[in-house]
GUMITI-904482 format. One line per field, with one value per atom (N, C-alpha, C, O): z, x, y; atom name. Coordinates in Angstrom, 2 decimals, decimal comma. Each point is the difference from the previous one (the first is absolute). Layout:
BEGIN
z c(Z:...)
x c(X:...)
y c(Y:...)
atomo c(CA:...)
This chain:
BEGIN
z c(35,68:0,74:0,39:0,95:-1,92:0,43:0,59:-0,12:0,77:0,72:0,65:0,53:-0,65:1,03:1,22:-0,12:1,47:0,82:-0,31:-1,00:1,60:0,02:1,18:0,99:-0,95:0,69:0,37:-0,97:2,26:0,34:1,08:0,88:-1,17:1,45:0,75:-0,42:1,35:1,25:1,02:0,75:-0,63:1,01:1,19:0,38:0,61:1,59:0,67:-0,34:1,56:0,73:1,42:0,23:0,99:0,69:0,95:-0,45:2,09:0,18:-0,41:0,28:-0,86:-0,07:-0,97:-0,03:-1,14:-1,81:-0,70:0,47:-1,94:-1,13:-0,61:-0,15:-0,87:-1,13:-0,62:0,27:-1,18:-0,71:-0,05:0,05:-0,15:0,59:-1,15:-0,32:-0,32:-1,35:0,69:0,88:-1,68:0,39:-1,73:-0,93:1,27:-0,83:-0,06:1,04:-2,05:-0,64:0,84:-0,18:0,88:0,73:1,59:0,86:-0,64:1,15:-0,84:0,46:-1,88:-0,29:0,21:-0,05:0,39:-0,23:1,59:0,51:-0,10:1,72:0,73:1,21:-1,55:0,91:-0,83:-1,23:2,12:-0,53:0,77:1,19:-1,80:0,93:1,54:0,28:0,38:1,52:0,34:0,93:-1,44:0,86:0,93:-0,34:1,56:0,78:-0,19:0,08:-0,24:-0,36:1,26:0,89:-1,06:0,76:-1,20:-0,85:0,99:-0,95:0,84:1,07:-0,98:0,50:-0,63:-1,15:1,10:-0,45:-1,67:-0,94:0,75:-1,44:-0,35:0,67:-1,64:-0,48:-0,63:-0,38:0,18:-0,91:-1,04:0,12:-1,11:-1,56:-0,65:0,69:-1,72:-0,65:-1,73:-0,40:-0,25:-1,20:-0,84:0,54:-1,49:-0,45:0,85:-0,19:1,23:1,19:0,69:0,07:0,27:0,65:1,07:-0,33:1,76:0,70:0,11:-0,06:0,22:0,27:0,99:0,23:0,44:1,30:-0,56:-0,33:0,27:-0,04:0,74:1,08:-0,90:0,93:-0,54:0,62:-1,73:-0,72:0,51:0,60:-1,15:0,08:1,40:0,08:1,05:1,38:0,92:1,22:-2,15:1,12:-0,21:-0,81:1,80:-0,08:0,33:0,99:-1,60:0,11:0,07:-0,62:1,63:0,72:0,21:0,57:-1,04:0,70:1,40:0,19:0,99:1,33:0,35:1,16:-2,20:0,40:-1,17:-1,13:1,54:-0,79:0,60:0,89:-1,85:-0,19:1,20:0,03:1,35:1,38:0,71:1,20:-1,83:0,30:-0,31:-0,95:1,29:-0,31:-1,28:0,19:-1,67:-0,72:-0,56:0,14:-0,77:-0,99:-0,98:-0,10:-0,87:-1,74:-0,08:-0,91:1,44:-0,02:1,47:0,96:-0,98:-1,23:-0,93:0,79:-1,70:-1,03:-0,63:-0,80:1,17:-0,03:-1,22:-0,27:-0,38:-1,51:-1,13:-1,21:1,93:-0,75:-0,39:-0,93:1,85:-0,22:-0,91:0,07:-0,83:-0,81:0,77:0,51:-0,58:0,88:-1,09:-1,22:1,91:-0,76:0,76:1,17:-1,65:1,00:0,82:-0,69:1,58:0,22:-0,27:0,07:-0,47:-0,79:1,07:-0,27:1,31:1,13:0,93:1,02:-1,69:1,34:-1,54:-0,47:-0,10:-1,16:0,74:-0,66:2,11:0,50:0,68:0,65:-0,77:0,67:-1,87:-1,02:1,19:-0,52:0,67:1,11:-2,10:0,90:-1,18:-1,10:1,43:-1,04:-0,63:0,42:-1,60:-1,87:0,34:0,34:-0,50:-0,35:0,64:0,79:-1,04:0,73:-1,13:-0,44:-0,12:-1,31:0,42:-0,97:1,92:0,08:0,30:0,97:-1,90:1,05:1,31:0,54:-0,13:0,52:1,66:0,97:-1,25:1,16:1,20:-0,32:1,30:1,41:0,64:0,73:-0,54:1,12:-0,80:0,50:-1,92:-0,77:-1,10:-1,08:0,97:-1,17:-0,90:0,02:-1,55:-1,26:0,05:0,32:-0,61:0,11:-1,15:-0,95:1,22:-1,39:-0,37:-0,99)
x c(180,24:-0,03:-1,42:-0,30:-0,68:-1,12:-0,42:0,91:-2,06:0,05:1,02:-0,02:1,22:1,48:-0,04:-0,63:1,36:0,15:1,46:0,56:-0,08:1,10:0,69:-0,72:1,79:1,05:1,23:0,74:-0,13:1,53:0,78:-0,60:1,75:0,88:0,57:0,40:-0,37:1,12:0,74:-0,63:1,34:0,55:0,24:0,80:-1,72:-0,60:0,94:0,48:-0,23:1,05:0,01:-0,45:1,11:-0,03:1,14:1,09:-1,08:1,74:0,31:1,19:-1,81:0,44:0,07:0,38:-0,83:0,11:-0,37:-0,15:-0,10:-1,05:-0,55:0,25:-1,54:-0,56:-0,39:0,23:-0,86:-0,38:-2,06:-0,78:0,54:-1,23:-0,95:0,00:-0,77:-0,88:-1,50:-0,74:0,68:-1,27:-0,52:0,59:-2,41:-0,48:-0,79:-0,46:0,27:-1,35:0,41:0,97:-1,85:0,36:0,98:-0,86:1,18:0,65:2,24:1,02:-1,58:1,39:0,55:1,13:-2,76:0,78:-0,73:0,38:-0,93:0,13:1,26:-0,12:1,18:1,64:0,86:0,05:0,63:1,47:0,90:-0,25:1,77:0,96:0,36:-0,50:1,00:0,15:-1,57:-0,20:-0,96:-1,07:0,11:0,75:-1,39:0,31:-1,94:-1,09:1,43:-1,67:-0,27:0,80:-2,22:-0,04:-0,90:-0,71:0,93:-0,55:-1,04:0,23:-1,03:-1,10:-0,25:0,33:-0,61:-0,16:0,69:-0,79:1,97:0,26:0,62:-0,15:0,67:0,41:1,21:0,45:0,24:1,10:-0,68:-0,94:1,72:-0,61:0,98:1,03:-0,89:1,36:-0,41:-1,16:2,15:-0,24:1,55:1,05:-0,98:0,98:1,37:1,20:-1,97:1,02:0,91:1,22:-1,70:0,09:-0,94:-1,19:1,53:-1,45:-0,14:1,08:-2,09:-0,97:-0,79:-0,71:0,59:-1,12:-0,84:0,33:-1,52:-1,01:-1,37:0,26:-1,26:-0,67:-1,33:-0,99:1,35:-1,70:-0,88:-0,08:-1,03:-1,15:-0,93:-1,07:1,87:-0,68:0,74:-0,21:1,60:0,72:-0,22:-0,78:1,72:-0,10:1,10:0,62:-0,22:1,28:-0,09:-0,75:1,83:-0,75:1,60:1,07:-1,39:1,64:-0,15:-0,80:1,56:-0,35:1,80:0,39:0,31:1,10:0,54:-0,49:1,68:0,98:1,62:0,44:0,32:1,29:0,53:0,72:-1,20:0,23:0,65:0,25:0,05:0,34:1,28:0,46:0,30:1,17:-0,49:-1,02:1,80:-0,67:1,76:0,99:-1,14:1,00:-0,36:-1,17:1,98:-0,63:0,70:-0,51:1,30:-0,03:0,24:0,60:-1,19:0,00:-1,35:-0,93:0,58:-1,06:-0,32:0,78:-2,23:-0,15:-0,98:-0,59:0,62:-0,40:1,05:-0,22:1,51:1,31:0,26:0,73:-1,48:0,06:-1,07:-1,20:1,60:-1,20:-0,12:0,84:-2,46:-0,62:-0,25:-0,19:0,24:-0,95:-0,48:0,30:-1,74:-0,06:0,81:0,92:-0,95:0,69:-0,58:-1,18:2,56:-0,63:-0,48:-0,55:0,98:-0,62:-1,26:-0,52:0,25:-1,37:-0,52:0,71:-1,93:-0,36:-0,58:-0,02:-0,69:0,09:0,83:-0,26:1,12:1,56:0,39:-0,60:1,85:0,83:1,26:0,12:1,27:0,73:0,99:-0,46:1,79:1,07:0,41:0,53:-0,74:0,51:1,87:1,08:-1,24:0,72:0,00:-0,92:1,82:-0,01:0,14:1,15:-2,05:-0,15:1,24:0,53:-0,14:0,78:1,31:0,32:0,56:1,64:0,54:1,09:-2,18:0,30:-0,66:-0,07:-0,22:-0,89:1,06:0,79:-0,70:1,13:-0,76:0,81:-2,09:-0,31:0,14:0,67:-1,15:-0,21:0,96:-0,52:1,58:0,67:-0,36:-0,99:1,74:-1,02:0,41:1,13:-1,98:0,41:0,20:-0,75:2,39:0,78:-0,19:0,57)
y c(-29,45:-1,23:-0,35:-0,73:1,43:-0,93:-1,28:-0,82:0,29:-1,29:-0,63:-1,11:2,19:-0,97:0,95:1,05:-1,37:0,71:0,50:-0,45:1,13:1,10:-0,94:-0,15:-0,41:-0,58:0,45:0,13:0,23:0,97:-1,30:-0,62:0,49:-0,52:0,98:1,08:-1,41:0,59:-0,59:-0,75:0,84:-0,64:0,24:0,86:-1,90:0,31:-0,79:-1,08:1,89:-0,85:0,54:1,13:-2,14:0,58:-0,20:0,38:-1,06:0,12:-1,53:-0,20:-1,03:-0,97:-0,68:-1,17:2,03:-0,43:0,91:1,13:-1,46:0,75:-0,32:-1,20:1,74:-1,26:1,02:1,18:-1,65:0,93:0,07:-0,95:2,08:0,04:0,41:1,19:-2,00:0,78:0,66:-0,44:1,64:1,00:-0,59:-0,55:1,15:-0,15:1,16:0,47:0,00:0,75:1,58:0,73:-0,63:1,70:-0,86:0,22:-0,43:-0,23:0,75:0,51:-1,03:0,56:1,45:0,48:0,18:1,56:0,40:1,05:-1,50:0,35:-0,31:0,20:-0,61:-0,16:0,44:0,10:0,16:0,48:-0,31:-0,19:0,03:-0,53:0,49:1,09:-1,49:0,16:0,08:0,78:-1,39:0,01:-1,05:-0,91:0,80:-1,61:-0,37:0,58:-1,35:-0,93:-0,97:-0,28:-0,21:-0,87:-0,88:0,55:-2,08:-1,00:-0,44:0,55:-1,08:-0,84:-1,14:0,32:-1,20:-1,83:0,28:0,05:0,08:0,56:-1,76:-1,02:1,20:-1,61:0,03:1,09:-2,25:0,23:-1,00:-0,79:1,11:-0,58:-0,57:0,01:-0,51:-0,69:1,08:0,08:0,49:0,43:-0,51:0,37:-0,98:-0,41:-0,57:0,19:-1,02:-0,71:1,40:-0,10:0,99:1,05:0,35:0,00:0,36:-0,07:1,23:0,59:0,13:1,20:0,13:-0,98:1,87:0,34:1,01:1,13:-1,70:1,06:0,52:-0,53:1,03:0,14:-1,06:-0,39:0,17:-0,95:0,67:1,06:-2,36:0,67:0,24:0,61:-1,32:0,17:0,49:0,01:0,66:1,20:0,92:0,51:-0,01:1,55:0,70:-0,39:1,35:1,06:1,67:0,75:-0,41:0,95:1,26:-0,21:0,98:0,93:0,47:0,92:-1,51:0,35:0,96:0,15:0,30:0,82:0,58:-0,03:0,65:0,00:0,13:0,72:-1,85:-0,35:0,52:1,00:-1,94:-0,11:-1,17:0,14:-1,32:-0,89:-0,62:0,63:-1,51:-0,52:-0,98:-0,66:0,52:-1,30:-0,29:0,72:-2,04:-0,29:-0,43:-0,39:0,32:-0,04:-1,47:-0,66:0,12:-1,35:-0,83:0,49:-1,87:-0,35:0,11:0,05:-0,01:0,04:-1,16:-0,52:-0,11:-0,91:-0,35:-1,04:2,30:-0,26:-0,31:-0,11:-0,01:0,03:-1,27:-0,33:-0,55:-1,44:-0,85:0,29:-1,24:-0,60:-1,24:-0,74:0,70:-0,74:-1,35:0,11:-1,25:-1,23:-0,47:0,24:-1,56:-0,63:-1,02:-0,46:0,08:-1,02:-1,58:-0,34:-0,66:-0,64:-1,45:-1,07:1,55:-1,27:0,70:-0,44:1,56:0,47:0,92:0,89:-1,27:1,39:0,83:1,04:-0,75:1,34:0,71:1,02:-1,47:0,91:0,64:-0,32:1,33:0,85:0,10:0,53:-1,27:0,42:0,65:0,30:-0,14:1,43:-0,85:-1,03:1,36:-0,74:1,38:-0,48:1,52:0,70:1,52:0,21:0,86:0,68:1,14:0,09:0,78:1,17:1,00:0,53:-0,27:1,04:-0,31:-0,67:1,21:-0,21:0,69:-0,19:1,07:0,81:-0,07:0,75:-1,78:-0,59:-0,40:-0,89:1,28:0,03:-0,93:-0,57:-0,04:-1,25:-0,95:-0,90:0,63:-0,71:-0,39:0,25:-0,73:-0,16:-0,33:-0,73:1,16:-0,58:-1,73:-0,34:-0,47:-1,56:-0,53:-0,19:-0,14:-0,66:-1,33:-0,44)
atomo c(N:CA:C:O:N:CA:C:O:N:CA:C:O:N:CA:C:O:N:CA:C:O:N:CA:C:O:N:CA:C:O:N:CA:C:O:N:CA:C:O:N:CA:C:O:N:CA:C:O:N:CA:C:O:N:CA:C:O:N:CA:C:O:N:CA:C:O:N:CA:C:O:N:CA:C:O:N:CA:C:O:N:CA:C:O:N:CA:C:O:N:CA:C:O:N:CA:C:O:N:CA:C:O:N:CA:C:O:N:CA:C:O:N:CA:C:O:N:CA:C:O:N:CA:C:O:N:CA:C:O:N:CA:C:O:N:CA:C:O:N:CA:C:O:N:CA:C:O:N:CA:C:O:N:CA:C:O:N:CA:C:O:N:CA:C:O:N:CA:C:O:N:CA:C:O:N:CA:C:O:N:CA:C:O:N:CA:C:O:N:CA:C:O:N:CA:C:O:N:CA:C:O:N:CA:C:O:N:CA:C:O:N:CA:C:O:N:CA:C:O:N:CA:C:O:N:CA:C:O:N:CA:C:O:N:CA:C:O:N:CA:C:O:N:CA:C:O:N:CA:C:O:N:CA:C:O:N:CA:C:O:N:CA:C:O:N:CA:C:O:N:CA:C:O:N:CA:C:O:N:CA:C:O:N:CA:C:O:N:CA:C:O:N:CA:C:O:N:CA:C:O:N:CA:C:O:N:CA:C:O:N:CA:C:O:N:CA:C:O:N:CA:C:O:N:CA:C:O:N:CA:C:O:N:CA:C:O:N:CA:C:O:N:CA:C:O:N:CA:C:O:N:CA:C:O:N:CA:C:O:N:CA:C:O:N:CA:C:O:N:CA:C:O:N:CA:C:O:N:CA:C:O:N:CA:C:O:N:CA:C:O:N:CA:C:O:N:CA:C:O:N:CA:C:O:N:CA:C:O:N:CA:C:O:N:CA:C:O:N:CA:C:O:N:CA:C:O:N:CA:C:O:N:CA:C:O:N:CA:C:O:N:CA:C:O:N:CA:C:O:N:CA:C:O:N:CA:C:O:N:CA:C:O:N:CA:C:O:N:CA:C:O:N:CA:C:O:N:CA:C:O:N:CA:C:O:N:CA:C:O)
């Protein structure tokens, strides 16, 4: 993988949703599951109308525990496909819902 960075998801959550969280480069192999992190100015991103949180290039991510806290795995808010909306182009609002399995979110028929 020369000239590419090395890319992992996970999925970060805590007691009031989930998303899915992309590491880059060495941040993939400094965590492991049940770590609790802390994000600093991190961002969410859009990748194939899917949103992502990541720390970019002016955050920062940090392991301050481990698997100490209450979280839930939904709802998961990468489960949903995002578009823009077509009366505001800087808003995003839910085209659809990726998972059937989604309990806040139903899939939309």
């Amino acid at each position: 993988m020369e000239g590419q960075s090395k890319t992992c998801l996970a999925l970060v959550a805590d007691e009031t949703a989930a998303v899915h969280f992309q590491f880059w480069g060495e941040e993939c192999d400094l965590f492991k599951p049940g770590d609790t992190i802390r994000l600093t100015n991190g961002i969410f991103s859009y990748n194939r109308n899917h949103l992502l949180l990541r720390a970019g290039k002016r955050g920062s991510i940090e392991k301050v525990g481990e698997f100490t806290m209450t979280y839930v795995e939904t709802p998961n808010i990468s489960e949903i496909r995002w578009v823009p909306d077509p009366n505001n182009s800087k808003k995003y609002v839910r085209e659809a819902v990726i998972s059937p399995y989604s309990r806040i979110f139903p899939p939309l028929l």
